[in-house]
N, C-alpha and C positions, 0 to 999 in steps of 0.2 A: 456418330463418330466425329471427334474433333479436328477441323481441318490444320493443316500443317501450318498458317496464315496466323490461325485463333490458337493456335499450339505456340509458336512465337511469339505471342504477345501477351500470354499469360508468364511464358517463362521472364519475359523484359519488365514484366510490373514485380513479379518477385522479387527478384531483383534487385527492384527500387524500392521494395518495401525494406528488403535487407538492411541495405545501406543507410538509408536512413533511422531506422532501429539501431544499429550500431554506432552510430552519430550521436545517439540521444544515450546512449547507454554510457556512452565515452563520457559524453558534458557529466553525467551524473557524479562518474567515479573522480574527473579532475574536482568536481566542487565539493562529494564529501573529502577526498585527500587533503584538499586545501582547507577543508574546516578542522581534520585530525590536527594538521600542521600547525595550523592559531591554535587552537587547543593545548596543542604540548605547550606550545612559544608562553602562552597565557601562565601555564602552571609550571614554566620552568621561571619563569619572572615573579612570578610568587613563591617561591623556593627562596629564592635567590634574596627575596626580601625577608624572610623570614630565620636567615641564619647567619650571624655574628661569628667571628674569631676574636679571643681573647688574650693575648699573649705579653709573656716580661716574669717577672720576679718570680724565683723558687719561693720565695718564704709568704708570697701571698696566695701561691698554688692552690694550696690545701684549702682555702679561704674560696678562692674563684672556684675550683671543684665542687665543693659543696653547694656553694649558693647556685650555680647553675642545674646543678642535680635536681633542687627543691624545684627551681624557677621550669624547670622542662617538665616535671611530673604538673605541676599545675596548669601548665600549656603545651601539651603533647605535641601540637601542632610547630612547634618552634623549638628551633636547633642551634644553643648555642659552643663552640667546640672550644676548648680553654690550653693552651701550651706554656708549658715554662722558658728556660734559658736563660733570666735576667732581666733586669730591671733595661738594662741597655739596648739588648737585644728586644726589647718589648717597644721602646721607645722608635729605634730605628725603624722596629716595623710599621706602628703608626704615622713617622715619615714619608714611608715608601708608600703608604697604601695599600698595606696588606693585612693589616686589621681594622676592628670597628672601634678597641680597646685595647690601650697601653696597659700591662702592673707597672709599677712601680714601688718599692720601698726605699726611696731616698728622691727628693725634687729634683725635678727635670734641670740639666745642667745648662746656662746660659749658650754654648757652641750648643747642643741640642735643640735649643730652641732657635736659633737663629738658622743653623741646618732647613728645619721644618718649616718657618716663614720663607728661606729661597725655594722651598719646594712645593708650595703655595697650602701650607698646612699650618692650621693654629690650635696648640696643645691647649686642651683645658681641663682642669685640675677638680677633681672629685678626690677629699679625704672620707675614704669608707669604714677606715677601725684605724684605733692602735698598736702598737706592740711595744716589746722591749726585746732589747739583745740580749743572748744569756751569756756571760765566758764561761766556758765548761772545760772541765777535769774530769780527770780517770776518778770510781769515787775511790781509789787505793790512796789517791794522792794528798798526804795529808795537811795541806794550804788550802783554807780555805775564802779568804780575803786576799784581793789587791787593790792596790791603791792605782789612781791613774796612771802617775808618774812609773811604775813597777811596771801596769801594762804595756805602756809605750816601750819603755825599755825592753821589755819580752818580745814586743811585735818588731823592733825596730833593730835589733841585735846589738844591744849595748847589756843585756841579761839574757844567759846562756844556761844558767841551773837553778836549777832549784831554791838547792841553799842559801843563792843569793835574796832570794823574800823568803827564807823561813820555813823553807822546806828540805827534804833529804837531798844528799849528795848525787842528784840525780841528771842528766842531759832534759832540757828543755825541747819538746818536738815541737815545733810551734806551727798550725794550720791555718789556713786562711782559702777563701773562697777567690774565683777568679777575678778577673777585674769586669770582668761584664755586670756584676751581679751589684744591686742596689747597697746589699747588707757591709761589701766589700769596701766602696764609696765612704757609706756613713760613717762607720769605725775608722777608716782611712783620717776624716775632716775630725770625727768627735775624739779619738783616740789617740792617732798617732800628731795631731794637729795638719793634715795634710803635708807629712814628710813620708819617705817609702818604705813600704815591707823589707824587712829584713831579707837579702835574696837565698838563703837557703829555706824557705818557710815552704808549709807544703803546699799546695794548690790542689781546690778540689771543687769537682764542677759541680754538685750541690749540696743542700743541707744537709743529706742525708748520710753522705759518705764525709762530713764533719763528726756526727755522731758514733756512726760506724767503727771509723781511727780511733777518736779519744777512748770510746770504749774499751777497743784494747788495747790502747798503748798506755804506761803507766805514767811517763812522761809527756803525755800528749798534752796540749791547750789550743782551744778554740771557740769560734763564737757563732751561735746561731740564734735563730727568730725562736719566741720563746713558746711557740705552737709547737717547737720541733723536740722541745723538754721534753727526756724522760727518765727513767731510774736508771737506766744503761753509763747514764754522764752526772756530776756534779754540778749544779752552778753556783758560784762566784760572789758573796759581798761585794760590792764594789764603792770604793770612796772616791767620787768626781768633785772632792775639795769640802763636802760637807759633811764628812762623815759616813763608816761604812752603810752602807744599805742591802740589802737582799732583793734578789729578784723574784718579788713576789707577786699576783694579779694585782694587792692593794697599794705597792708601791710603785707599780707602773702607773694605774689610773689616778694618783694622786698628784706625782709629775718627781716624786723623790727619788725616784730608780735615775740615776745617771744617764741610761742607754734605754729612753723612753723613746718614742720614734713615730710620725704618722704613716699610714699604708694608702698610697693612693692611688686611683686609676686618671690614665687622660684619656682625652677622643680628642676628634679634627672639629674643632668649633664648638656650639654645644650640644649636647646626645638628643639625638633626636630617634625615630621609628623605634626597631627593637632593643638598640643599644640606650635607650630611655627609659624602655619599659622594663629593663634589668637591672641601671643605676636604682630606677624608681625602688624595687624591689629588693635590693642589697639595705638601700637606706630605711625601709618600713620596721617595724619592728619587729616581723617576720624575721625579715634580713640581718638585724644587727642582733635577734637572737643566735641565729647560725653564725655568726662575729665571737658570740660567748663561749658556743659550744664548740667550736673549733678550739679553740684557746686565746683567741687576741680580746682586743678590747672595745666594745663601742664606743661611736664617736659621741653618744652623748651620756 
């Protein structure tokens, strides 16, 4: 029979066995939690290296879509996400810091660049393809050339109809992209010589809904990236002083097309981690194949 003495002092070592067992159970679970915790930290920082924002120009869209498509199926591992909005709005946001890559389809404007040096950011310039502008008609409309001078006058409101270049007695709707957008700029400097859009002109926030309008509107005219061509629109002869030319692949990559144009991206310095290994890839001949088959033009 166990005495009451030797009864007490097995329950007091239990006890202590206890206690200290749940001491060592405790240390176990703080140190795998804190290994879980490195763990996440470790492969949220490799996430976080492994995925790019690409943002700016509608008309290089179609272009960044694609080539990132290609580029993620051959590295599953890597996530690059691509937004339109403008050449402007693409820019601004490599100012701010909120992407790895500007589009652009029209060079970085002197105030943009000086912007981006107060903001302790330096644009640098990657031309990835070419293009040309197209100016599109309804195909009912039956003018099928203009000349620069006709143009300006169209965009600029000093020509109102038709008939005045040689077509029916018809109201001229004349469309135009917003001023955010690259495509908006160049025509602006190549076209109009840097004077303003006529202010009844329409505004339309992308290239798509350019197409869209002139489609059905008989009197419509407009100008898009020439990726954005289809049988829905007409395009345009145009004479920039040397004579009409057509907007055709041979005449943009020749440099005889008037509204021939380079498509490029910036970053903050020069492209380094993954925003390097995507330029590199764009520019391989992988890449500037997908340049052809989208519709623009390689740079070489």
């Amino acid at each position: 029979m166990i005495s009451g003495k030797l009864l007490k002092n097995i329950v007091m070592c239990s006890m202590v066995l206890l206690i200290i067992t749940t001491a060592f159970i405790g240390i176990g679970c703080v140190d795998q939690t804190e290994t879980v915790s490195q763990e996440n930290t470790v492969s949220q920082e490799n996430t976080e290296q492994e995925s790019i924002i690409i943002k700016g120009s509608d008309t290089i869209l179609p272009l960044s879509q694609a080539e990132s498509e290609e580029f993620m199926i051959a590295n599953p591992e890597k996530s690059i996400t691509v937004i339109g909005g403008g050449s402007g709005v693409g820019i601004a946001a490599l100012i701010d810091g909120e992407v790895e890559i500007a589009m652009a389809s029209r060079m970085i404007k002197d105030s943009e660049r000086e912007n981006a040096e107060a903001n302790g950011v330096n644009p640098v310039e990657y031309v990835i393809a070419w293009d040309g502008i197209a100016v599109v008609v309804n195909p009912e409309n039956t003018v099928t050339e203009l000349s620069f001078d006709q143009l300006k006058g169209i965009y600029d409101g000093s020509i109102s109809n038709w008939a005045d270049v040689g077509g029916e007695d018809l109201p001229i709707t004349v469309i135009t992209r917003d001023s955010s957008s690259g495509t908006y700029g160049y025509f602006q400097e190549e076209v109009l010589l840097d004077e303003e859009y006529r202010q009844d002109a329409l505004v339309q926030p992308a290239t798509g809904a350019i197409v869209q309008e002139v489609s059905q509107n008989k009197g419509a005219i407009g100008y898009i990236g020439y990726a954005y061509l289809d049988d829905s629109v007409t395009a345009l002869a145009l004479d920039g002083g040397e004579g009409f030319v057509e907007a055709t692949p041979e005449n943009i990559m020749s440099g005889d097309y008037p509204l021939a144009r380079p498509l490029q991206y910036y970053t903050n310095g020069e492209a380094s981690g993954l925003a390097k290994e995507y330029l590199d890839y764009v520019m391989s001949p992988t890449g500037q194949d997908i340049v052809s088959d989208v519709g623009y033009f390689p740079v070489n």
